[in-house]
C-alpha positions as a LaTeX table, in Angstrom:
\begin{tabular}{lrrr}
\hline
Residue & $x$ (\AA) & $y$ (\AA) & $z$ (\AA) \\
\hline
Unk1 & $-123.19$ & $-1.34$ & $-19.71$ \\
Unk2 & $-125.82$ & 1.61 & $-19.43$ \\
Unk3 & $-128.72$ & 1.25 & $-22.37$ \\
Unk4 & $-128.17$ & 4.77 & $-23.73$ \\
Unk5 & $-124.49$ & 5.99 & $-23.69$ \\
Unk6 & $-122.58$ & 9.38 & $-24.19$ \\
Unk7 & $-120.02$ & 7.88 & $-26.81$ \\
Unk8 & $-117.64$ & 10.39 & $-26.06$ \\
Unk9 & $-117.42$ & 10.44 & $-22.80$ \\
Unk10 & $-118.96$ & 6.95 & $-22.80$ \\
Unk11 & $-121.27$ & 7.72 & $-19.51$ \\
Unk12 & $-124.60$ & 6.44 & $-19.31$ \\
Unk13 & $-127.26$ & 9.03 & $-19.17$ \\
Unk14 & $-130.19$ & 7.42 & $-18.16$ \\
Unk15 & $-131.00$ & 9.37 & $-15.34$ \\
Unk16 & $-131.40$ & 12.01 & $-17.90$ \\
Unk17 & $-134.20$ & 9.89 & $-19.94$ \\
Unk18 & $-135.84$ & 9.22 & $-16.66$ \\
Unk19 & $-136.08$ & 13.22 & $-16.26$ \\
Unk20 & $-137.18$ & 14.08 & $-19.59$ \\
Unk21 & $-139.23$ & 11.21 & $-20.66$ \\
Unk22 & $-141.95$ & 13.65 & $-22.87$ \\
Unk23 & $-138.79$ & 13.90 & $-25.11$ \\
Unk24 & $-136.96$ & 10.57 & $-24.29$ \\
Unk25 & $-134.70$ & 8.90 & $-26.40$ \\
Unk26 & $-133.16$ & 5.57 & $-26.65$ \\
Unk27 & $-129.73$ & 5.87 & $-28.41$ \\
Unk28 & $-128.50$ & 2.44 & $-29.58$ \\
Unk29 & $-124.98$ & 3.04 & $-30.98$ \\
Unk30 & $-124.43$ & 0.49 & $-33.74$ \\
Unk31 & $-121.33$ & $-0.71$ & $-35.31$ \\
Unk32 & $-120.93$ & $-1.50$ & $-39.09$ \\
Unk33 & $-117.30$ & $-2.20$ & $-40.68$ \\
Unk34 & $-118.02$ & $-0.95$ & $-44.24$ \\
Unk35 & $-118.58$ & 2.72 & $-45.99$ \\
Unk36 & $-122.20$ & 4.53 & $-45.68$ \\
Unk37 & $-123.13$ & 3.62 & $-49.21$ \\
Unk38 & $-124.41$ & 0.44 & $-50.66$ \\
Unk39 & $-127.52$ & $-2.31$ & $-50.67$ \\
Unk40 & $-126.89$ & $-2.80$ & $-46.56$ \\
Unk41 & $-126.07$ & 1.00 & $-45.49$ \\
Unk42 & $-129.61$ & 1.75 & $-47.13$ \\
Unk43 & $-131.56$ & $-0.76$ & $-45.11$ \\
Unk44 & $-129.57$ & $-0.41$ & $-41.74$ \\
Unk45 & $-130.73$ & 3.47 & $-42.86$ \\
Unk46 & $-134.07$ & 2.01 & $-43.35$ \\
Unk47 & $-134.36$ & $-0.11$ & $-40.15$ \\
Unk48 & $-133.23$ & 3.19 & $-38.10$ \\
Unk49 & $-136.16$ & 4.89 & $-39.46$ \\
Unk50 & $-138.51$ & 1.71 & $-39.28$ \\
Unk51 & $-137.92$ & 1.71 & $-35.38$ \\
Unk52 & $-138.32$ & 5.57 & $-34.61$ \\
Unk53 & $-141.67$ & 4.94 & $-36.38$ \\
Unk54 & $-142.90$ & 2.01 & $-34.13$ \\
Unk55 & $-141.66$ & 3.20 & $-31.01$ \\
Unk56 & $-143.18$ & 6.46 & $-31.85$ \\
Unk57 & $-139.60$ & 8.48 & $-31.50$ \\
Unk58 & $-137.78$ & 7.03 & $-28.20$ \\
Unk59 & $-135.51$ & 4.06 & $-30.06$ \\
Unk60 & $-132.82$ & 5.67 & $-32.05$ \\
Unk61 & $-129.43$ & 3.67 & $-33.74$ \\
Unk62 & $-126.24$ & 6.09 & $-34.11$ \\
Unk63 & $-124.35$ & 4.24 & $-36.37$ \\
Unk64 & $-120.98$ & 3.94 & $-36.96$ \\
Unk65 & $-119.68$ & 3.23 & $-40.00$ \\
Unk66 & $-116.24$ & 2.37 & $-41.91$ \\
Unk67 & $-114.87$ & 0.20 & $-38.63$ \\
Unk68 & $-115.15$ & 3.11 & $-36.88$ \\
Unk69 & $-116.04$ & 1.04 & $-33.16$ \\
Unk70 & $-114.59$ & $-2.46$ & $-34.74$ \\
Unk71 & $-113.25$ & $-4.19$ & $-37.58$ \\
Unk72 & $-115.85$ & $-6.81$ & $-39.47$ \\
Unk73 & $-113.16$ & $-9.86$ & $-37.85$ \\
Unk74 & $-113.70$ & $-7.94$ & $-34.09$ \\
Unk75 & $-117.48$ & $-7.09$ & $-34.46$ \\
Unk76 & $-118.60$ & $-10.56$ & $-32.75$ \\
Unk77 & $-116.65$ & $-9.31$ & $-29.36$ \\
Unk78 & $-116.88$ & $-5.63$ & $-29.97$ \\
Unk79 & $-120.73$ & $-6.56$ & $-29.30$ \\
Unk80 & $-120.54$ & $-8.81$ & $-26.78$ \\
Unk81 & $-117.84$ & $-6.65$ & $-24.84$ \\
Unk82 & $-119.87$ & $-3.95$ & $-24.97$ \\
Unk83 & $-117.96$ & $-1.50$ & $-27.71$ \\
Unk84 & $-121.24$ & $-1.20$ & $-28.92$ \\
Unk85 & $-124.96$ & $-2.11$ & $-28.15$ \\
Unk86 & $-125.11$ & $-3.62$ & $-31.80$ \\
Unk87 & $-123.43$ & $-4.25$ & $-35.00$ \\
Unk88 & $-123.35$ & $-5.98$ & $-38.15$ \\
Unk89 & $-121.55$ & $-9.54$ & $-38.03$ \\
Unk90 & $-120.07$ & $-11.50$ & $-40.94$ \\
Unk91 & $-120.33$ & $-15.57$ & $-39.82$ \\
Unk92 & $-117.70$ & $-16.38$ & $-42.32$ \\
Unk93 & $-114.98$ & $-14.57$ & $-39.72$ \\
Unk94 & $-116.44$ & $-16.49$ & $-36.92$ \\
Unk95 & $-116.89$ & $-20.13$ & $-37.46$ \\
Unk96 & $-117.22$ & $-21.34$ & $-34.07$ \\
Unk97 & $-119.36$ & $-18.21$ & $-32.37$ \\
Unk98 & $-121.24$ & $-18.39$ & $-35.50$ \\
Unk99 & $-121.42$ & $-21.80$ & $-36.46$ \\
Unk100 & $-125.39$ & $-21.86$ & $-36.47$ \\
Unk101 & $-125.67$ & $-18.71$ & $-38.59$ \\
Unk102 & $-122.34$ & $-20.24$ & $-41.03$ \\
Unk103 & $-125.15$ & $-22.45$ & $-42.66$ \\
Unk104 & $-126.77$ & $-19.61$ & $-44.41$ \\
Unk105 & $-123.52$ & $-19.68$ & $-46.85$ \\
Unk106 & $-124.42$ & $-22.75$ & $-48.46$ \\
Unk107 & $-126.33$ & $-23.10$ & $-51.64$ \\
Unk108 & $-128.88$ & $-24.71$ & $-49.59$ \\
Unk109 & $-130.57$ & $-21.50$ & $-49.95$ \\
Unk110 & $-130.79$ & $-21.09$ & $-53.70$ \\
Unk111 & $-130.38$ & $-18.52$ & $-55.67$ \\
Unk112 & $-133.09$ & $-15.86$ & $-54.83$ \\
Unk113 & $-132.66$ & $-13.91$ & $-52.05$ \\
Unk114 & $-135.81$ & $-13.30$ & $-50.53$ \\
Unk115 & $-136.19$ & $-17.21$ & $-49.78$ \\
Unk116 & $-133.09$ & $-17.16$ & $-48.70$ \\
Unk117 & $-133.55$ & $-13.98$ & $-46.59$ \\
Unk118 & $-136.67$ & $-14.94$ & $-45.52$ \\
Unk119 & $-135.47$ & $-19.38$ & $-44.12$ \\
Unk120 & $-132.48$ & $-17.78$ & $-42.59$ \\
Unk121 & $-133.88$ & $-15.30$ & $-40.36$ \\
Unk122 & $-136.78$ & $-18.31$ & $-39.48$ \\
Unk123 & $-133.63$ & $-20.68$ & $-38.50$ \\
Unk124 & $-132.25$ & $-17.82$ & $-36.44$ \\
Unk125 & $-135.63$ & $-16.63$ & $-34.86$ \\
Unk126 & $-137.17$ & $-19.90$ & $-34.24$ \\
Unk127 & $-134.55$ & $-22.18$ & $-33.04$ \\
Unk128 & $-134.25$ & $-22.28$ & $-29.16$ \\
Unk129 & $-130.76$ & $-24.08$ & $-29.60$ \\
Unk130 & $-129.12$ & $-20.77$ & $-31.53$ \\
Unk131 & $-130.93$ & $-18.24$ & $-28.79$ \\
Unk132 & $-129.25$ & $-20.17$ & $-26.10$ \\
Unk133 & $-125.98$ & $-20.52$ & $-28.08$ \\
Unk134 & $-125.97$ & $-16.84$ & $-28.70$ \\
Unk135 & $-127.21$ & $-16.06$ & $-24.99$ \\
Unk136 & $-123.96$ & $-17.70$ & $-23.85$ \\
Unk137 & $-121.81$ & $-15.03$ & $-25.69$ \\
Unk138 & $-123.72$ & $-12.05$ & $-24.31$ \\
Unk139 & $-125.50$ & $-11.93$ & $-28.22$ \\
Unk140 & $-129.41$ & $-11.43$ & $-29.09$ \\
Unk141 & $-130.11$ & $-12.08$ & $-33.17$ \\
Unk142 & $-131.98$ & $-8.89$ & $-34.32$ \\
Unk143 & $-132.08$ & $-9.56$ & $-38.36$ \\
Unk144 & $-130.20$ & $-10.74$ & $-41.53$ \\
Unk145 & $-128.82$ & $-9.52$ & $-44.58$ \\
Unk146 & $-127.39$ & $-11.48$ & $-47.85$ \\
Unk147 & $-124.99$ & $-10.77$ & $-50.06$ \\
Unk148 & $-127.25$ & $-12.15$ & $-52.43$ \\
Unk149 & $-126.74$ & $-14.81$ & $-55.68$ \\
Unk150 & $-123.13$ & $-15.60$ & $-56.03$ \\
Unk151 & $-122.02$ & $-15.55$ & $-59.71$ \\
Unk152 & $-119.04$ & $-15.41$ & $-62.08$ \\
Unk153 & $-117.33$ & $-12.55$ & $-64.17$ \\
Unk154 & $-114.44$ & $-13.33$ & $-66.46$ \\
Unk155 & $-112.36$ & $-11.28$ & $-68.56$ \\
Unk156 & $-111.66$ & $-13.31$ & $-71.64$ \\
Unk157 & $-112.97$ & $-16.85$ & $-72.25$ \\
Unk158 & $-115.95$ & $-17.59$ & $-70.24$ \\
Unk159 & $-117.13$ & $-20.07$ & $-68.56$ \\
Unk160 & $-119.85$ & $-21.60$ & $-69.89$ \\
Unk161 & $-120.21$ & $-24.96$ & $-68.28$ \\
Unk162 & $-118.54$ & $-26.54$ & $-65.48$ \\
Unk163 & $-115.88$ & $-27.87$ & $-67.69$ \\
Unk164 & $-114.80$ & $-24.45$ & $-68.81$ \\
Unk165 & $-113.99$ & $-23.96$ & $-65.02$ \\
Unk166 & $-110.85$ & $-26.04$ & $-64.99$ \\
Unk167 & $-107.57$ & $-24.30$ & $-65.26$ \\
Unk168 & $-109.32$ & $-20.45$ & $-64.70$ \\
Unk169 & $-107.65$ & $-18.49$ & $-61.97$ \\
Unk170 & $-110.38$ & $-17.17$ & $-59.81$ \\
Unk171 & $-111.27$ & $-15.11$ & $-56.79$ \\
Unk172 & $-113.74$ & $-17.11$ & $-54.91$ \\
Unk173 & $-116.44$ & $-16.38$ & $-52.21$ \\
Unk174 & $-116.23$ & $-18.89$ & $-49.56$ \\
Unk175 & $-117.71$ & $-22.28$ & $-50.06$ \\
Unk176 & $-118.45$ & $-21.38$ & $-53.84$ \\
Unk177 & $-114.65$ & $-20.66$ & $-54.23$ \\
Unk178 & $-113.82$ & $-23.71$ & $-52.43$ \\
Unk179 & $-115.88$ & $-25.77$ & $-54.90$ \\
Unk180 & $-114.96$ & $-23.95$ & $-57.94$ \\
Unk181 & $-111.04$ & $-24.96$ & $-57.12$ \\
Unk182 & $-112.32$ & $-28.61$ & $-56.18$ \\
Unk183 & $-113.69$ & $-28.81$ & $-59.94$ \\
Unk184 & $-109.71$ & $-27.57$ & $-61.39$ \\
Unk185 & $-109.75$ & $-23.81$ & $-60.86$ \\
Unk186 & $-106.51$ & $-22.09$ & $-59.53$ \\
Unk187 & $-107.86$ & $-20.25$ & $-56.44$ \\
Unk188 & $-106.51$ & $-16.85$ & $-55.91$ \\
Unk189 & $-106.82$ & $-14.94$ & $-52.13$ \\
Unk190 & $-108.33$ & $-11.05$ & $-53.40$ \\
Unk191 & $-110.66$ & $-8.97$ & $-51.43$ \\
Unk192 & $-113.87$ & $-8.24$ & $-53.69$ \\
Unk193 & $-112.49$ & $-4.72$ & $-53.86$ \\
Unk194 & $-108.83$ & $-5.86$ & $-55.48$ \\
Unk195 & $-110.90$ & $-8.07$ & $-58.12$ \\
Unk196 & $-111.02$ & $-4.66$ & $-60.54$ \\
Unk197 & $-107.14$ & $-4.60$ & $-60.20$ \\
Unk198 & $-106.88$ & $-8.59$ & $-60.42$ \\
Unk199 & $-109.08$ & $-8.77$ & $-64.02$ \\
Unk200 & $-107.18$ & $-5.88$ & $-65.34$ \\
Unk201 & $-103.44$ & $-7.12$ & $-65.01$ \\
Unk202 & $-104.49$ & $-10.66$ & $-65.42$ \\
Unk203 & $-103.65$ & $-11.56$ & $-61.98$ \\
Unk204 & $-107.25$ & $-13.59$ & $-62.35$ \\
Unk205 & $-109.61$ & $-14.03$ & $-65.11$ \\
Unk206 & $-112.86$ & $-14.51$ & $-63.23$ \\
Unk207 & $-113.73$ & $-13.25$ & $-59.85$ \\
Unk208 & $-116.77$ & $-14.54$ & $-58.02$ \\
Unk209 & $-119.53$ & $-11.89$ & $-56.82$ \\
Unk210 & $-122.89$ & $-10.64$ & $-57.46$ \\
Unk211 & $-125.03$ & $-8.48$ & $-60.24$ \\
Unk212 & $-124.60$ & $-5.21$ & $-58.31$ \\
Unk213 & $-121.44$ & $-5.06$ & $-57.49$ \\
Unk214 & $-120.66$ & $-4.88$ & $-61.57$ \\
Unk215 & $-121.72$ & $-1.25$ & $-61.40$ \\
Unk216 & $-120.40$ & $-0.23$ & $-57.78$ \\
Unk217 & $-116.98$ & $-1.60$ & $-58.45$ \\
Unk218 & $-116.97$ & $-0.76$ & $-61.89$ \\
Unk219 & $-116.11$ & $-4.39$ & $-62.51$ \\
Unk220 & $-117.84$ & $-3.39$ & $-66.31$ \\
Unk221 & $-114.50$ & $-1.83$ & $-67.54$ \\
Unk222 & $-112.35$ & $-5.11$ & $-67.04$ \\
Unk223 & $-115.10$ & $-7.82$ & $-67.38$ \\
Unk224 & $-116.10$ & $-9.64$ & $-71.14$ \\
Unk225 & $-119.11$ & $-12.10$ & $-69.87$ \\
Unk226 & $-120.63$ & $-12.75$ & $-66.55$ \\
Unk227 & $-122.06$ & $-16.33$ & $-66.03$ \\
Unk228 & $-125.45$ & $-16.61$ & $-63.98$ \\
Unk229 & $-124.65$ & $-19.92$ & $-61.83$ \\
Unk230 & $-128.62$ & $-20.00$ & $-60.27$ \\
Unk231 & $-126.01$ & $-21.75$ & $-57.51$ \\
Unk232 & $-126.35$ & $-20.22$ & $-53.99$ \\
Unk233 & $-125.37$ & $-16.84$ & $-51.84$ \\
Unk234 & $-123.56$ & $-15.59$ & $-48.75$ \\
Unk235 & $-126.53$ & $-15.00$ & $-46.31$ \\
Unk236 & $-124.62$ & $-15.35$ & $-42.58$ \\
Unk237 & $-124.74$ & $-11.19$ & $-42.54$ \\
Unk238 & $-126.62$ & $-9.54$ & $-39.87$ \\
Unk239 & $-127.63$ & $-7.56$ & $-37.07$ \\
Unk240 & $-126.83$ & $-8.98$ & $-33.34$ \\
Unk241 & $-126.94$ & $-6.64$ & $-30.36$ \\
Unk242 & $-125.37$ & $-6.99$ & $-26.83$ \\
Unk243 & $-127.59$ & $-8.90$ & $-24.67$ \\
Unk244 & $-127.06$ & $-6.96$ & $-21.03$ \\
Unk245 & $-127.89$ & $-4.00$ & $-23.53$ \\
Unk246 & $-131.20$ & $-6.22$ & $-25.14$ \\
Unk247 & $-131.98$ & $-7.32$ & $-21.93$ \\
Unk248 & $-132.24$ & $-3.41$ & $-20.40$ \\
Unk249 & $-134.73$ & $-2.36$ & $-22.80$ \\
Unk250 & $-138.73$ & $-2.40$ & $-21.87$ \\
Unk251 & $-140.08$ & $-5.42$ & $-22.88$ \\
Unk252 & $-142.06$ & $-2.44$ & $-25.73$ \\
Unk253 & $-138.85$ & $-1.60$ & $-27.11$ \\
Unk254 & $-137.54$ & $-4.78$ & $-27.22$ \\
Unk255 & $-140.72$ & $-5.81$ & $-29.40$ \\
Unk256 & $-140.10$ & $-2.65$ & $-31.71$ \\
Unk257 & $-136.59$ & $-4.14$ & $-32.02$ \\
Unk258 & $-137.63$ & $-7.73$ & $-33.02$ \\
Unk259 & $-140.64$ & $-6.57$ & $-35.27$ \\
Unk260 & $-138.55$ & $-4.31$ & $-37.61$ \\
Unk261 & $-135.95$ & $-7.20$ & $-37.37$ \\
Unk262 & $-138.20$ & $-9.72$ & $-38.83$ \\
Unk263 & $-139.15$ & $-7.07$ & $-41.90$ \\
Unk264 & $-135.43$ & $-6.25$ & $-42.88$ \\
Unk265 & $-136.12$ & $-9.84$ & $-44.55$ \\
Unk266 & $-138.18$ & $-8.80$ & $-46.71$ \\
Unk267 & $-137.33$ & $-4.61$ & $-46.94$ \\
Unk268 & $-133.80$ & $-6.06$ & $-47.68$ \\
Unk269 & $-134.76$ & $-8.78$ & $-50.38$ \\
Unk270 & $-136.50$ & $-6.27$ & $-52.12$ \\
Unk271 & $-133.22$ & $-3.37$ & $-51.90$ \\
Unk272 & $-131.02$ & $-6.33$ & $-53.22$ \\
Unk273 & $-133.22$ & $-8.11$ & $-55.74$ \\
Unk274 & $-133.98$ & $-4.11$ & $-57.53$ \\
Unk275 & $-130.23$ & $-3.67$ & $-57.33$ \\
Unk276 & $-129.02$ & $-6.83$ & $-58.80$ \\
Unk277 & $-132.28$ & $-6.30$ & $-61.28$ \\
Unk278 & $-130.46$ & $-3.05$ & $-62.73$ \\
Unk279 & $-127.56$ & $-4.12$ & $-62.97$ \\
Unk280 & $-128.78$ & $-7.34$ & $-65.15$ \\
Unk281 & $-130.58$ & $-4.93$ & $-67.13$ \\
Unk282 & $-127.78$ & $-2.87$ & $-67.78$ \\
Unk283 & $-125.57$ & $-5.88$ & $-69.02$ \\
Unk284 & $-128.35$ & $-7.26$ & $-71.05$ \\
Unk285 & $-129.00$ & $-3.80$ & $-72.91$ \\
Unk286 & $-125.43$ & $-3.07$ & $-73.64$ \\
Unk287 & $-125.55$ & $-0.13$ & $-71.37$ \\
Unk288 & $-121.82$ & $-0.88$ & $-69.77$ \\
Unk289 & $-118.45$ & 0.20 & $-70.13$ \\
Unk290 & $-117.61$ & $-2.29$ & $-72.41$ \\
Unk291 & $-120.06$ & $-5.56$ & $-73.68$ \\
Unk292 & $-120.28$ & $-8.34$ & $-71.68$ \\
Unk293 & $-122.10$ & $-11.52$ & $-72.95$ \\
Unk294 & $-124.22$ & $-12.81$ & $-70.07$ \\
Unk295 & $-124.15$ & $-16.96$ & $-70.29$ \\
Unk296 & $-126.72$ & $-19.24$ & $-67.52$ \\
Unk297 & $-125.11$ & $-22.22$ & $-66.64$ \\
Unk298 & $-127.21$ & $-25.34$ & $-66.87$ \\
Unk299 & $-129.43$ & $-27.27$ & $-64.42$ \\
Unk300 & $-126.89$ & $-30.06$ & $-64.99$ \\
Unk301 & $-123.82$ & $-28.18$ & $-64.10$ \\
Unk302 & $-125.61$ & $-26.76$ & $-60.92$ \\
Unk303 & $-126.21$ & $-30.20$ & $-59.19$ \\
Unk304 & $-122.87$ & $-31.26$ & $-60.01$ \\
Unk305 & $-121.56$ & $-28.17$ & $-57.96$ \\
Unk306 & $-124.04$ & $-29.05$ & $-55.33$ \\
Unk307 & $-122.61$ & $-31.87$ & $-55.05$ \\
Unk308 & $-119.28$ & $-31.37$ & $-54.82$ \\
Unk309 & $-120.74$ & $-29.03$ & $-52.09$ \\
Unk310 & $-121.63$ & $-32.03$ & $-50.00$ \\
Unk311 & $-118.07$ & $-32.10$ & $-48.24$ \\
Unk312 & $-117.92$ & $-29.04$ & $-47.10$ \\
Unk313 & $-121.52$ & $-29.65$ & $-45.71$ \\
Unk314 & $-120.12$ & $-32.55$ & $-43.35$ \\
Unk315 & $-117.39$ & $-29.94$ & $-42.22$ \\
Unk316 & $-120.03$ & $-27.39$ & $-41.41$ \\
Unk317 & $-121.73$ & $-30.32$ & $-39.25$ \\
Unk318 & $-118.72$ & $-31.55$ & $-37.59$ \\
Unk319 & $-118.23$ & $-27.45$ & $-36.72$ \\
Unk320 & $-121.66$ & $-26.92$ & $-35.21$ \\
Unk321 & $-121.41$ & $-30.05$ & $-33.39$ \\
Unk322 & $-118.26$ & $-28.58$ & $-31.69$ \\
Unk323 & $-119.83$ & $-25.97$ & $-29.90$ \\
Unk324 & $-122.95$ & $-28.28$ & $-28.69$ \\
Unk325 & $-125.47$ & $-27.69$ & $-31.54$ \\
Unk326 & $-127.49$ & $-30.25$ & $-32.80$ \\
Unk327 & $-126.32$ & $-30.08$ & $-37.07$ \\
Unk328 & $-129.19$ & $-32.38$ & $-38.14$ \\
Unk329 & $-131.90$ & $-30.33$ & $-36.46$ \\
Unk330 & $-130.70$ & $-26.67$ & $-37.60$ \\
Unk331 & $-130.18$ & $-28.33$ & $-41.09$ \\
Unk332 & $-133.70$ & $-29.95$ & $-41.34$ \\
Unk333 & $-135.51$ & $-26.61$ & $-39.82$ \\
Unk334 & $-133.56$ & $-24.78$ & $-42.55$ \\
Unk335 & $-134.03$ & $-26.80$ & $-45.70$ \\
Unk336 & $-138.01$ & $-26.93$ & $-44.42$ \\
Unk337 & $-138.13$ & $-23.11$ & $-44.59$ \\
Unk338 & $-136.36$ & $-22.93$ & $-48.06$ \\
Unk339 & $-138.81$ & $-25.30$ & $-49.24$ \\
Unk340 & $-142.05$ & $-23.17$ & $-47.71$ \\
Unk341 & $-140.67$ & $-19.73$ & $-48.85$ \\
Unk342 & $-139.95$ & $-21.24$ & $-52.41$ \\
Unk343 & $-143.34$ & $-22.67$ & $-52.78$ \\
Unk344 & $-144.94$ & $-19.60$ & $-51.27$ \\
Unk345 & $-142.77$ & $-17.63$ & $-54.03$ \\
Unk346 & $-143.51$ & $-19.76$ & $-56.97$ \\
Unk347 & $-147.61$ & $-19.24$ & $-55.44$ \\
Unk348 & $-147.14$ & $-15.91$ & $-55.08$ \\
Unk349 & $-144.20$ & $-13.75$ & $-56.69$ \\
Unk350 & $-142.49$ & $-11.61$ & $-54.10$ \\
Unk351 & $-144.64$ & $-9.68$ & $-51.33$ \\
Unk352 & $-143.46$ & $-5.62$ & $-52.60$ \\
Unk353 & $-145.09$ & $-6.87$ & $-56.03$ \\
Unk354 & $-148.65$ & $-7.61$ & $-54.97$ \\
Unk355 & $-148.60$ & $-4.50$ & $-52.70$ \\
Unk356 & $-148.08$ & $-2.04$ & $-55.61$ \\
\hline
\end{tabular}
């Protein structure tokens, strides 16, 4: 496919770069499945500007939003197919083409997300074994995202400790929706966007999600208390790009590509964390729709759901192992960089803050 493409017409134009190089520019057109608003839209905004900065002008994304080059359960062949040069992929809709990156949905991670930010994009970046896996489907890692700390609104009785759990009906978020019907909660299968509706006829009376989403979805009208789990997150969300596309760039531009990459981890954690900050702040003030009591679950209750996380753990194992990846390895590089980046946050509070 040609590097820098009329999407139109779809014809490559870089003959016409070649001819006016003074004013060059490198057009990456990059697919993303959701709306132009939110904590990713404003650092995939972000990263656009980061990389006009370090290349000095030429590199350039047009992006694409609201599905409008693929669906979030086509992006992983929309890329490598060549529908676009780069996009955001979800791992949960590809378990087997993303079995490597799948791990970064565990609770492994913890709770805050710029450890987790920051051990997933080191297992991504530093692991030969992913590279080669990702080679093989025409797919070059460029940076990650997180959905951030996974938590629990309810409207009505709350939960309060794992026992309070059993016999709730609740939208879940992968694994932590898995475990949460393990421990005697009636699962229920709603989008994050049809958990408003859900709360509000009773359809549910919890839905699993995180602190900014309260606001955005206005999940304040319907919700009474909103239990911090200090579980885990979704963190297998990120940027890949095409790799005859990757592969076409100057080895300069593919640097620019990789550097800003590697600081989305911590420009994102630092978009997420302020979001999900506000929206904490807002609950504990009062300053919602209607008051919601916000309850921590216990360090007890936590290893008791990471444990009955352990199963599902084997199954992600068994997966990786299907497609010729070594579990044991990506699983000890990963748990290594959670335990660095936690005791280099505990050391040192988050990198933005001592900046300031």
């Amino acid at each position: 496919m040609g590097l820098i493409k009329n999407f139109l017409g779809g014809l490559t134009i870089a003959a016409g770069l070649a001819a006016t190089a003074a004013q060059a520019e490198t057009v990456i057109y990059y697919g993303h499945s959701g709306p132009a608003r939110g904590t990713i839209p404003a650092a995939l905004k972000w990263y656009n500007t980061r990389i006009g900065e370090l290349s000095g002008g030429d590199l350039k994304m047009d992006i694409q939003w609201g599905g409008a080059l693929f669906k979030a359960s086509a992006a992983v062949q929309g890329i490598s197919d060549g529908v676009a040069d780069a996009g955001s992929v979800i791992a949960a809709y590809f378990q087997k083409e993303m079995a490597a990156y799948s791990l970064a949905d565990f609770p492994i991670g913890g709770a805050n997300a710029w450890v987790a930010l920051r051990a997933t994009d080191r297992l991504m970046r530093t692991e030969p074994q992913i590279t080669e896996n990702l080679a093989r489907q025409n797919l070059v890692y460029i940076g990650t995202f997180t959905a951030s700390a996974v938590n629990v609104g309810c409207a009505g009785d709350p939960i309060r400790s794992i026992e309070d759990i059993k016999g709730k009906k609740v939208r879940g978020a992968g694994v932590y929706g898995k475990v949460f019907g393990d421990l005697g909660a009636t699962r229920v299968n709603l989008s994050v966007y049809e958990a408003y509706q859900g709360l509000d006829t009773g359809l549910i009376d919890c839905t699993q999600g995180y602190d900014y989403v309260i606001p955005a979805l206005k999940w304040d009208e319907v919700m009474d208390n909103y239990t911090v789990l200090n579980w885990g997150q979704i963190g297998g969300y990120g940027m890949f790009m095409n790799k005859q596309t990757f592969d076409s760039l100057t080895s300069e531009q593919q640097a620019v590509l990789m550097q800003a990459g590697e600081e989305l981890a911590d420009t994102f954690a630092k978009i997420v964390t302020g979001a999900n900050g506000k929206a904490m702040t807002m609950m504990k003030a009062g300053d919602t729709a209607r008051p919601i009591e916000v309850i921590e679950m216990s360090a007890e209750d936590r290893e008791k759901m990471n444990a009955a996380t352990t199963p599902y753990i084997e199954e992600w194992k068994e997966n990786a192992r299907s497609v010729g990846l070594d579990a044991d390895k990506l699983l000890e590089t990963y748990t290594a960089a959670v335990a660095e980046f936690t005791a280099e946050f505990e050391a040192n509070g988050y990198p933005w803050a001592s900046s300031n």
